[in-house]
C-alpha positions in Angstrom: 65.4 -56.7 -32.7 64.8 -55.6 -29.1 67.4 -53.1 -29.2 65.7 -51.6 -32.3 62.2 -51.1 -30.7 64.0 -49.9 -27.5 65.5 -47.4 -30.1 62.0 -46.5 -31.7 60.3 -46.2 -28.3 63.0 -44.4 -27.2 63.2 -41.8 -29.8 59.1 -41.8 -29.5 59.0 -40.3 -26.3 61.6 -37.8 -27.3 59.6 -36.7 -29.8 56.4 -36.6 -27.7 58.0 -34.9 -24.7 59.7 -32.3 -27.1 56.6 -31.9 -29.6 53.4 -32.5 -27.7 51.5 -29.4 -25.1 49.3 -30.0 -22.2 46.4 -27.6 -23.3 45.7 -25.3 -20.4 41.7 -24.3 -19.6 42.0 -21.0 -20.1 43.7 -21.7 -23.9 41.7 -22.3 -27.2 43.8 -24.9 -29.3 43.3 -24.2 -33.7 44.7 -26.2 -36.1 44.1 -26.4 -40.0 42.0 -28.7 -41.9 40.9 -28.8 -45.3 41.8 -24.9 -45.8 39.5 -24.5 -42.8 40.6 -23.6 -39.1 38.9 -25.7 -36.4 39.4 -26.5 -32.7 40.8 -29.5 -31.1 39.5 -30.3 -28.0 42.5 -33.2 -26.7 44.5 -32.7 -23.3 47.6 -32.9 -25.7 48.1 -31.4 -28.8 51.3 -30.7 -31.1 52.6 -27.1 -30.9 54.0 -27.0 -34.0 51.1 -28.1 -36.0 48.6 -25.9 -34.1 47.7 -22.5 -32.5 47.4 -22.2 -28.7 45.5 -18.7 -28.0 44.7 -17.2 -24.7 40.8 -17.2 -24.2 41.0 -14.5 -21.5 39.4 -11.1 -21.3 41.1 -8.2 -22.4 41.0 -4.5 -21.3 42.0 -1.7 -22.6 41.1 2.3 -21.9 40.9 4.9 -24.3 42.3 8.8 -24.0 39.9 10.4 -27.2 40.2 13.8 -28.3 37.0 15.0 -30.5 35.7 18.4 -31.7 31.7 19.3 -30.7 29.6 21.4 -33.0 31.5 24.8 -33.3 34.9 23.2 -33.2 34.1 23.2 -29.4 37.4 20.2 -28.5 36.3 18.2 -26.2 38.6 14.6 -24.3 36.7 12.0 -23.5 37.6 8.5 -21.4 36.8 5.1 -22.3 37.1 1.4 -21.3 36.3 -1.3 -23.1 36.6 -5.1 -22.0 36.7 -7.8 -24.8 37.7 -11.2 -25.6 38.2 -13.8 -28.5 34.8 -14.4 -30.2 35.1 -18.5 -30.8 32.1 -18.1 -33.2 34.4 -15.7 -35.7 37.5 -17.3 -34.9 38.8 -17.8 -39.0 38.3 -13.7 -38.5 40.3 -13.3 -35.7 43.3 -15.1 -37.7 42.5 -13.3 -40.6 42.9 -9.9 -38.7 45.8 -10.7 -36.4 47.7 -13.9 -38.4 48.5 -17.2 -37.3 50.3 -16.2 -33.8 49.8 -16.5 -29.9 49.1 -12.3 -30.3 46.7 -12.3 -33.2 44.5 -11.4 -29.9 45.8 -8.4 -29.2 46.3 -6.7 -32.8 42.5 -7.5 -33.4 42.1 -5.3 -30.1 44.7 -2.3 -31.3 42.0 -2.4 -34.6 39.0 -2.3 -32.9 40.5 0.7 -30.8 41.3 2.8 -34.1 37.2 2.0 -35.2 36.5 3.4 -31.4 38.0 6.1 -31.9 36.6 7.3 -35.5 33.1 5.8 -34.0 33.5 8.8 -31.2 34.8 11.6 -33.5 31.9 11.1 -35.8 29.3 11.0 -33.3 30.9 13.6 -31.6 30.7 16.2 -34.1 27.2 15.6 -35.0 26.4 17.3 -31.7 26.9 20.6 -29.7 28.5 20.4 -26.5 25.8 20.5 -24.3 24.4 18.1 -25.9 26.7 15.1 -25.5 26.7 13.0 -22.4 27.9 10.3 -21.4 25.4 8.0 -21.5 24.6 9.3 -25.4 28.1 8.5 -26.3 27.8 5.3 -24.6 24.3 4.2 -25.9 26.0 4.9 -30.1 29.2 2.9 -29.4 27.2 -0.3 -28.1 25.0 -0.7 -30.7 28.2 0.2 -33.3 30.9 -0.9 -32.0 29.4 -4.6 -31.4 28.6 -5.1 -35.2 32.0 -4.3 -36.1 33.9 -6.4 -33.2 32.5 -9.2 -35.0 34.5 -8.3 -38.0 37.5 -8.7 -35.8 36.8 -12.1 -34.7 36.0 -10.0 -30.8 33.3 -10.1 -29.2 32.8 -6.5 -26.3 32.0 -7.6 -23.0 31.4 -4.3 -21.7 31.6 -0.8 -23.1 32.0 2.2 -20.7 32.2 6.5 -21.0 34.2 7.0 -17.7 34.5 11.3 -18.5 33.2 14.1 -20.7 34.6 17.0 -20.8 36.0 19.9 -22.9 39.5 21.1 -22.9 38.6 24.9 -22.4 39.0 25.4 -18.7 35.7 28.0 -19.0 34.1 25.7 -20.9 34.3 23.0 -18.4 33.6 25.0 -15.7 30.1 26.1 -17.5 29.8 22.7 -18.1 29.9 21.6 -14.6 28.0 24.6 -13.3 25.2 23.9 -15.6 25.3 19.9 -14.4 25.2 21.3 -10.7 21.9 23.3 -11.6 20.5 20.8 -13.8 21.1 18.2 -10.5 19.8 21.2 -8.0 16.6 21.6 -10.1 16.0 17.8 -10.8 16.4 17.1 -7.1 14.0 20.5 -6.3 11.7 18.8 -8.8 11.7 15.4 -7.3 11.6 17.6 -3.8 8.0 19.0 -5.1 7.1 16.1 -6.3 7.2 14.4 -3.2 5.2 17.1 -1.3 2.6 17.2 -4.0 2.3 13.2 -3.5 2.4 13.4 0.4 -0.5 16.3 0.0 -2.6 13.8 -2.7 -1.7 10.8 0.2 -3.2 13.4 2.9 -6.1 14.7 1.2 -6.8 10.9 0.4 -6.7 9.9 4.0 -9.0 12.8 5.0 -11.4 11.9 2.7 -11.3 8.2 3.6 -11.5 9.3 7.2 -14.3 11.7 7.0 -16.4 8.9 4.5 -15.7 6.3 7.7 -16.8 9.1 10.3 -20.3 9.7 8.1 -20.9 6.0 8.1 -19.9 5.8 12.1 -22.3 8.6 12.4 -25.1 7.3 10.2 -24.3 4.0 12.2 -25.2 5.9 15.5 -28.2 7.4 14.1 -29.6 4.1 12.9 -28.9 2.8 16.6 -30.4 6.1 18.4 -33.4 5.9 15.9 -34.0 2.0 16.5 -33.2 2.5 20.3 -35.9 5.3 20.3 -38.7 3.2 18.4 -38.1 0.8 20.2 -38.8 3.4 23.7 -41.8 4.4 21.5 -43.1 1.1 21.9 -42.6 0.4 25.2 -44.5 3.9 25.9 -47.2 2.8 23.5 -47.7 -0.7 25.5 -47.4 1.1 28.7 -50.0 3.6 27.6 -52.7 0.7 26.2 -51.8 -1.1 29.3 -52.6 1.9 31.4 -55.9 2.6 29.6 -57.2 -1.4 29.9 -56.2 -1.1 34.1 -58.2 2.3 33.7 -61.1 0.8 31.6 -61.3 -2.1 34.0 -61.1 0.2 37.2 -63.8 1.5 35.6 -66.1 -0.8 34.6 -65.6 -2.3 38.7 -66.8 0.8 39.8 -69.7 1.4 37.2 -70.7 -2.6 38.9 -70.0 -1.3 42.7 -72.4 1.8 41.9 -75.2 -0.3 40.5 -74.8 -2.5 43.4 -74.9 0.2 46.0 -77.7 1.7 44.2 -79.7 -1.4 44.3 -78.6 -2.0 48.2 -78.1 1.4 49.8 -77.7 -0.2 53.3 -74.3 -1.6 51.8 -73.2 2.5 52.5 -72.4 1.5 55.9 -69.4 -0.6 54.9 -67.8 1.9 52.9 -64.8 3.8 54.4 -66.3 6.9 54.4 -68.8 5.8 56.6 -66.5 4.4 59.0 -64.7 7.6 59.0 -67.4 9.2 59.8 -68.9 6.8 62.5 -65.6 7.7 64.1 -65.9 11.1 64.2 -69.8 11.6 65.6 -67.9 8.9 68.4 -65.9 11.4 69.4 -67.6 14.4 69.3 -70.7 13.6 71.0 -72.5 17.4 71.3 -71.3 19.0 67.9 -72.6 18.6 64.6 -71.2 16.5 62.1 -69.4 17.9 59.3 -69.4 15.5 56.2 -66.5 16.5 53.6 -65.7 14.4 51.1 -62.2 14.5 49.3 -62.1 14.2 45.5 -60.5 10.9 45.7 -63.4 9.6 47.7 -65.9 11.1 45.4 -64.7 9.3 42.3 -67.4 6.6 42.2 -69.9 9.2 40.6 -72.3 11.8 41.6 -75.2 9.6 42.2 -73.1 7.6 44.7 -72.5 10.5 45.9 -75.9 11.8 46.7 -77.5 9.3 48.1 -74.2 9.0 50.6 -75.0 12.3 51.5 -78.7 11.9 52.1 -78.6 8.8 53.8 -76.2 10.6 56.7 -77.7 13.5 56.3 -80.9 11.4 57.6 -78.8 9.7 60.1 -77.5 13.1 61.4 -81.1 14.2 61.4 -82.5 11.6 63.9 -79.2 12.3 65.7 -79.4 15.5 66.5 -83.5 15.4 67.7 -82.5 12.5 70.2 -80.2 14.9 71.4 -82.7 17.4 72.0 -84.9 15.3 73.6 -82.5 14.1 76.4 -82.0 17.8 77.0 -85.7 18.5 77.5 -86.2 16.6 79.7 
């Protein structure tokens, strides 16, 4: 009995070793159910009941030869990047059969569809008018529809070259790029002096807008600086005109006084002046001048100053003479 199940186990693990796959991460693992292909997602699975694919990326380039409008030929490069689309996967197998390569002939079809996709768009156009991003542009938004029928799905999509298989031709070709590149870049050129004049003329403005309100600013100062002078010329004035007023009115009260009490003439500085003078010149005549500054009490102050010397110069003078008589 134990011999037996050392047999069975034995004969087990032969069968496992020789039938059973590790599944590697980079490999999708299909297997049949039901007349439907589905994934099995188990480290281990047995390679002769399913389909181990490679789920890597595949490129491949492309050499095409067209014709232009005008039966103008023309060779253009591509490269194109794709890989297994898991969501179409019963297509893939449809396309390329139950094998490890089925991969790879779905590619080879979708590069035959490339290449009628380019001659038909090429010869919709005239040479000049192809480019590559045009080409480019088309075979994206075709060529992805029909990967999907192929069970692919395009990772990228690229024009590397365009150009025509006439020598002159291509030479024209690239001459006219050159002068298309020369008068975008002169454009771009002008463009950028037009904008740095607009940023200039902006900038002046803006300057001479802040050097009006700097100005207006300095008016508004001066202006309040010279009201505010006005003022201060006005109060000097008023202030000048009450000291006046009361200068005034004290010698309107000194006049009445003096008029009331002429002998308070004596105390005044002209009289002193002249008290002075007849002091030192003894024999002469007295000569009474008054200055304008000491006449500005008033003309009746005035007068009776000079008649009361006068009088006083009088009596005087006949003493005088009567010393000298006798």
């Amino acid at each position: 009995m134990w011999i037996i199940t050392g047999i069975l186990l034995f004969a087990a693990v032969i069968i496992f070793i020789y039938e059973y796959r590790l599944r590697k991460p980079d490999q999708i693992i299909l297997f049949e159910s039901k007349g439907k292909i589905e994934f099995r997602k188990s480290r281990f699975y047995p390679r002769h009941f399913c389909l181990a694919l490679s789920n890597t990326t595949q490129s491949t380039q492309l050499s095409v030869e067209a014709a232009a409008k005008g039966n103008l030929d023309i060779k253009i490069k591509l490269s194109a990047t794709v890989a297994a689309s898991l969501k179409n996967i019963s297509t893939l197998i449809r396309v390329g059969g139950w094998n490890s390569t089925a991969p790879a002939k779905a590619v080879k079809e979708l590069e035959i569809v490339i290449h009628d996709l380019v001659k038909e768009h090429a010869e919709k156009y005239g040479i000049e008018e192809l480019s590559s991003e045009n080409i480019s542009n088309y075979l994206h938004e075709k060529v992805t529809a029909r990967a999907d029928k192929f069970g692919l799905e395009v990772i990228s999509l690229t024009v590397q070259s365009l150009e025509a298989l006439d020598p002159e031709i291509s030479d024209s070709m690239r001459r006219q790029e050159s002068a298309r590149i020369i008068e975008q870049t002169e454009l771009l050129n002008q463009k950028a002096r037009i904008s740095a004049a607009k940023t200039k003329l902006r900038a002046d403005e803006e300057i001479a807008v802040m050097e009006n309100e700097l100005e207006m600013k300095k008016y508004e100062l001066k202006k309040n600086q010279m009201e505010k002078e006005s003022q201060l010329a006005q109060q000097r004035m008023e202030d000048e005109l009450k000291r006046k007023k009361m200068q005034l009115e004290f010698d309107n009260q000194e006049l009445e006084m003096l008029k009331k009490n002429p002998e308070l003439l004596m105390l005044t500085p002209q009289a002193a002046r002249l008290a002075e003078a007849s002091q030192s010149l003894k024999n002469a005549r007295t000569i009474i001048s008054l200055s304008p500054n000491d006449i500005s009490q008033g003309s009746d102050l005035i007068s009776m100053f000079q008649k009361y010397f006068q009088n006083a110069v009088n009596s005087s003078s006949q003493k005088n003479d009567e010393k000298k008589n006798k």
